[in-house]
C-alpha positions in Angstrom: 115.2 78.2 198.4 115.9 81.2 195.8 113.1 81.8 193.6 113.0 80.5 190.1 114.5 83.2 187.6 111.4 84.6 184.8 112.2 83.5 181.2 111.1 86.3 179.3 109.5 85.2 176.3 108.1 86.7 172.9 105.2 85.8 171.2 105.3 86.9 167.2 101.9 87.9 165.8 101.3 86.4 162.6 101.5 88.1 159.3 98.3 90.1 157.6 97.5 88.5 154.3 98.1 91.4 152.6 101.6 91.1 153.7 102.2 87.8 153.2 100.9 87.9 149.1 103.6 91.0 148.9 106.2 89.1 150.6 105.7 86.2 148.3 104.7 87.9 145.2 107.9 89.1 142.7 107.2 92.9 141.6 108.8 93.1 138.0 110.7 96.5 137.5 109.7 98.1 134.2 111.9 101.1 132.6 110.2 103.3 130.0 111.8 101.7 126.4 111.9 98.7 128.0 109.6 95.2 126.0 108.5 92.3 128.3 105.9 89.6 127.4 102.4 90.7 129.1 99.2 88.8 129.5 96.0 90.3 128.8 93.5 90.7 131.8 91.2 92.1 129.9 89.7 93.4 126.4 87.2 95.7 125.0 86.8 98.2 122.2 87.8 100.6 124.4 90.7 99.7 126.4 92.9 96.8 126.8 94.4 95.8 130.7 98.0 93.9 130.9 99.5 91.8 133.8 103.2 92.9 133.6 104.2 91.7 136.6 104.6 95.3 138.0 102.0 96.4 141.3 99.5 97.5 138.6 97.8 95.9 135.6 99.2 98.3 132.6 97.1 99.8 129.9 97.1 100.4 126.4 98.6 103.4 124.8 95.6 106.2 123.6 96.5 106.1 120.1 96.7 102.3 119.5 93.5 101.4 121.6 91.6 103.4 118.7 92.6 100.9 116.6 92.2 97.8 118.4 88.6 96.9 117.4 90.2 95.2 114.2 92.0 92.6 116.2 89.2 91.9 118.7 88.6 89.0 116.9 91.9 87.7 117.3 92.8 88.7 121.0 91.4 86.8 123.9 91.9 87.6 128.3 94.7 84.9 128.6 97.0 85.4 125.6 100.6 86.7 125.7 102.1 89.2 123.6 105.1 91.3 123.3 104.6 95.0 124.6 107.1 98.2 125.3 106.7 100.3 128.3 105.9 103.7 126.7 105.2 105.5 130.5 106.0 103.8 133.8 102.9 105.3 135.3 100.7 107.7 133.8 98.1 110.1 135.4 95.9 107.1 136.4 98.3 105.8 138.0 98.6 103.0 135.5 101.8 102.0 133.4 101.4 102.8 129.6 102.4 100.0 126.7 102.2 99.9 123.2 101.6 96.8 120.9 103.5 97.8 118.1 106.0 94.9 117.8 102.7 93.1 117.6 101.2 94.8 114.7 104.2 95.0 113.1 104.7 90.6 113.6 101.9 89.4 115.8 99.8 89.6 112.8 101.5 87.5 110.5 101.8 85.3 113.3 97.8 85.2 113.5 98.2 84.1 110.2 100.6 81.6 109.8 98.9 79.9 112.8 95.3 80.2 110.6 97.3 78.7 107.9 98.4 76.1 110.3 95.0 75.0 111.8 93.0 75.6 108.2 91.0 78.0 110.2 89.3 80.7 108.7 89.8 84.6 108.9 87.9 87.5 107.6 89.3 90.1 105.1 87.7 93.4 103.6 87.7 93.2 99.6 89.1 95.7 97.3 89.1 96.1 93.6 89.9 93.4 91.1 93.0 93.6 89.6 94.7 91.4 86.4 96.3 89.3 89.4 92.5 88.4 91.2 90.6 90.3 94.0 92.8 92.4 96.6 92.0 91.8 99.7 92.9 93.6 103.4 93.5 91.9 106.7 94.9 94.0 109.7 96.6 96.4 107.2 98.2 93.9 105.3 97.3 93.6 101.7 96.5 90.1 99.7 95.3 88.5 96.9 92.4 86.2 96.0 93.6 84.5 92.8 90.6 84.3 90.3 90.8 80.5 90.5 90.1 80.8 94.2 86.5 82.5 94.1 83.5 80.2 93.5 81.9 80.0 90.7 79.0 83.2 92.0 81.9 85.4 91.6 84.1 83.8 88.8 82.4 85.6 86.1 81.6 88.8 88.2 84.4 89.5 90.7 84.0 92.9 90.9 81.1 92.2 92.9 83.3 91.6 95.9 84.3 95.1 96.1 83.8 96.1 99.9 82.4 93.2 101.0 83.9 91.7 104.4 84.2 87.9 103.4 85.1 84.5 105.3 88.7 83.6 103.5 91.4 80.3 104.3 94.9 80.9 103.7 97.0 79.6 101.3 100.1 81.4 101.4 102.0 83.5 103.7 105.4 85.1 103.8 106.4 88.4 106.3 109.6 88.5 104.7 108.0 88.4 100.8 105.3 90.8 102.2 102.8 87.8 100.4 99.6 87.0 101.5 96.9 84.6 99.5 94.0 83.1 100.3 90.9 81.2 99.0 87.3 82.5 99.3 86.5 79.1 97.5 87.8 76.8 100.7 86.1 79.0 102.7 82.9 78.4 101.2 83.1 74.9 100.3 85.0 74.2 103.8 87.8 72.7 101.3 90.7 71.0 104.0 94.0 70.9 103.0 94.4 67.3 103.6 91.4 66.1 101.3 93.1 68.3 98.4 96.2 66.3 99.2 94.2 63.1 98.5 92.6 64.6 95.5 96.0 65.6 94.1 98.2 62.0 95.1 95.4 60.4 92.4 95.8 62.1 89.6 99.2 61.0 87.7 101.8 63.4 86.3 101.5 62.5 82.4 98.5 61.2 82.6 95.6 62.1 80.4 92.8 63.7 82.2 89.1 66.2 81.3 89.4 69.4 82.7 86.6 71.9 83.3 87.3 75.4 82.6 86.5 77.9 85.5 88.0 80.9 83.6 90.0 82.4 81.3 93.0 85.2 81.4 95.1 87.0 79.3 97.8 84.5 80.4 95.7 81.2 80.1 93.0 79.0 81.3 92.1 78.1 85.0 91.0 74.4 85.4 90.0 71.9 87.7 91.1 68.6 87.5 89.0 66.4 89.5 88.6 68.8 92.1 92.4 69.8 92.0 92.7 73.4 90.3 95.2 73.7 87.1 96.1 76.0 84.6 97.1 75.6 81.0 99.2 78.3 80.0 98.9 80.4 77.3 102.0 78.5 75.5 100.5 75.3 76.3 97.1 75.7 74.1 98.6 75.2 70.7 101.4 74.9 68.9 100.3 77.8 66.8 101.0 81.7 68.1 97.3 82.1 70.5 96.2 86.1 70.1 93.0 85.0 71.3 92.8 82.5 74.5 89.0 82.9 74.8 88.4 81.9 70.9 90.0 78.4 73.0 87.8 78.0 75.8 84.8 79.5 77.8 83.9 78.9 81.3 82.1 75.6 81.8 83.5 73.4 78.5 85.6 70.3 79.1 88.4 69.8 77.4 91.0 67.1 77.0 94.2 67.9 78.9 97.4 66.3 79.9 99.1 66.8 83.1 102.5 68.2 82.2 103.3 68.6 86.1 102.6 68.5 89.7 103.6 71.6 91.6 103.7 69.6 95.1 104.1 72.4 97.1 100.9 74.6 96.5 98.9 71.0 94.9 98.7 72.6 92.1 98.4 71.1 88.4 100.3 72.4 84.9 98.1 71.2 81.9 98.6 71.2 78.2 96.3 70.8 75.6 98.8 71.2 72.9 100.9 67.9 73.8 98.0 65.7 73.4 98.6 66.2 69.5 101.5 65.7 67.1 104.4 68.0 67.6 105.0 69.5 64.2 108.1 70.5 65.4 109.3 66.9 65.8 111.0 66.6 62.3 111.6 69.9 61.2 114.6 69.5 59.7 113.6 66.3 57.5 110.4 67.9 56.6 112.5 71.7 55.6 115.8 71.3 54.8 118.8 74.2 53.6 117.5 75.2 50.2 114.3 73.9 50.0 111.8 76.3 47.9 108.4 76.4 50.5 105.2 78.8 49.6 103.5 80.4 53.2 101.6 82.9 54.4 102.3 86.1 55.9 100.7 86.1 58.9 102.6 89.4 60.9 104.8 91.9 60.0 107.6 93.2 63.1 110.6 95.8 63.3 112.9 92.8 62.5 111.1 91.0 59.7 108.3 89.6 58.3 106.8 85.9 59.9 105.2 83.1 57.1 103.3 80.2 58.6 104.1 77.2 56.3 102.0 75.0 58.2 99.8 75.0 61.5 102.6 75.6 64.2 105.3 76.2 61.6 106.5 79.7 60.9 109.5 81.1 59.6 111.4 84.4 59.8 112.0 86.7 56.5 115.0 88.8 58.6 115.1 92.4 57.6 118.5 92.0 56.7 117.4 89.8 54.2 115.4 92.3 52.3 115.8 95.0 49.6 114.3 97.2 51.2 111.3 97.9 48.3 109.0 94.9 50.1 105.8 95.9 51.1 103.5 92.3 52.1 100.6 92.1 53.5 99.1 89.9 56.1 97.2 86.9 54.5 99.6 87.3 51.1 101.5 84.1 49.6 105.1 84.1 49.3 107.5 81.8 47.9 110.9 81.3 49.7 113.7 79.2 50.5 114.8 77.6 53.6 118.1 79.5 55.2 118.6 77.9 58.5 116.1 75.5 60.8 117.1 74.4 64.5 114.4 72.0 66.0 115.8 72.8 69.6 115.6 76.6 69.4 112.4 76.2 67.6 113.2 78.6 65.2 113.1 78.7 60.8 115.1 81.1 58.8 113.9 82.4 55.6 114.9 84.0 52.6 112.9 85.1 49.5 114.3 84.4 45.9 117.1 86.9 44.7 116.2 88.9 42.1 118.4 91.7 43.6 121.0 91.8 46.0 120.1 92.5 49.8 120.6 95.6 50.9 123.2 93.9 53.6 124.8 91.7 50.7 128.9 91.5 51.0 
């Protein structure tokens, strides 16, 4: 009986590991220019290691890793960011990226997310300004409104001056280049969402005592039941203010009405003014055409001398009304006529008794 043919038969060896994991693992191709999302391996003040995807972890560019202790604080192993390969391998034999995309967005993303989560941040302080205390975070610039520091540095602001400080945001905009904040939440851990309660109370119209935090060339800074407002400098009196601080002085309370609700930054518009009579409110009864008046000169511009006839009632002596030989002085009494009143424009035209003809007379 013929022997049985021999089935040859191969046996495969199986795979080393190492092959396997390359096999399996999908090498990114990277082209110098090129951006791709990379996750950070790992951070110090010194260097900064990507996964890319490529057969080496990359590495940050020399001249942005000196800068990269500012955002230490704000970079973890784990995050994602946008980078551009600058080298596809340098000496090391690593690949090169920069971060500039995110220092020129990934910081006002940093902050829109603070603003988000009410979380804290921590700015450098510059000089005071008329508009509050600037302030620096990751090269952008801010503000901390005056209202917005407690009261230590209300009176003193200046004290801030190069002082790194524990801020919240309250307003940010890439596009607008704006950035505020609050030292004030910061420091009394103010959450958005109690202000909100604070603010739904309090009733547009409604009468209400107001403590003064400050004063400003443009008006007074208030708080409102723990809800900050401002009256503005047109909204003290009905008379011209020169002098807001002759008003007001940090700590008084003062009576104040809530002319509005600004919803979006729960903020309040007061007036102290519309808690009395309007003097305004009949004008033209109280002055009609013709009627002889006495006032007082109270300033003197380019177009005319002003008269106050009454607290929060002045009228205009136009320059084209005159001879030319006048020559009044503040705090003197005039007699004069009533030209021309409009309650809506707020305005009173005088005109002095004719004992010669204007030097404009047809």
């Amino acid at each position: 009986m013929p022997r049985a043919k021999a089935v040859k038969t191969t046996l495969e060896q199986p795979a080393h590991p190492m092959e396997l994991l390359l096999k399996t693992q999908t090498i990114t191709p990277i082209k110098k220019g090129g951006e791709m999302d990379a996750t950070i391996v790992a951070i110090s003040k010194k260097e900064i290691l990507f996964d890319i995807g490529a057969k080496a972890n990359a590495i940050l560019g020399d001249r942005e890793t000196r800068d990269i202790a500012t955002y230490l604080p704000y970079l973890k192993p784990g995050d994602t960011v946008r980078v551009r390969i600058i080298s596809e391998e340098s000496r090391e034999g690593y690949p090169v990226v920069s971060m500039q995309r995110f220092f020129e967005r990934g910081k006002w993303n940093i902050l829109e997310e603070k603003k988000k989560n009410e979380e804290e941040i921590e700015v450098v302080c510059g000089e005071y300004g008329k508009g509050g205390v600037f302030i620096d975070f990751m090269g952008i610039r801010g503000v901390i409104p005056k209202i917005q520091l407690t009261e230590e540095y209300l009176n003193n602001p200046e004290k801030l001056e190069g002082n790194k400080i524990k801020v919240k945001v309250l307003e940010v905009d890439q596009v607008k280049n704006r950035l505020v904040v609050s030292q004030k939440a910061a420091a009394l851990k103010i959450s958005r969402k109690e202000l909100k309660k604070r603010f739904d109370k309090i009733t547009a119209g409604g009468k209400k005592k107001a403590k003064v935090l400050g004063v400003s060339e443009f008006g007074i800074f208030c708080e409102v039941d723990g809800v900050e407002g401002l009256i503005h400098i047109s909204e003290i009196s009905w008379e011209k203010v020169s002098d807001i601080s002759s008003f007001a002085k940090p700590g008084d309370m003062v009576d104040v009405l809530v002319a509005e609700k600004n919803k979006q930054d729960l903020k309040l518009n007061l007036s102290i003014k519309r808690l009395s009579y309007d003097p305004w409110d009949k004008i033209e009864e109280k002055y009609p055409k013709d009627k002889e008046v006495e006032g007082e000169i109270v300033r003197r511009e380019k177009y005319g001398y002003f008269v106050r006839l009454e607290p929060g009632i002045e009228g205009l002596i136009h320059i084209s009304k005159l001879t030319g030989k006048e020559d009044f002085e503040t705090g003197q009494t005039v007699k004069a006529y009533i030209e021309r009143v409009s309650k809506a424009s707020r305005r009173l035209s005088l005109v002095l008794p004719q004992k010669e003809k204007p030097v404009t007379y047809r």
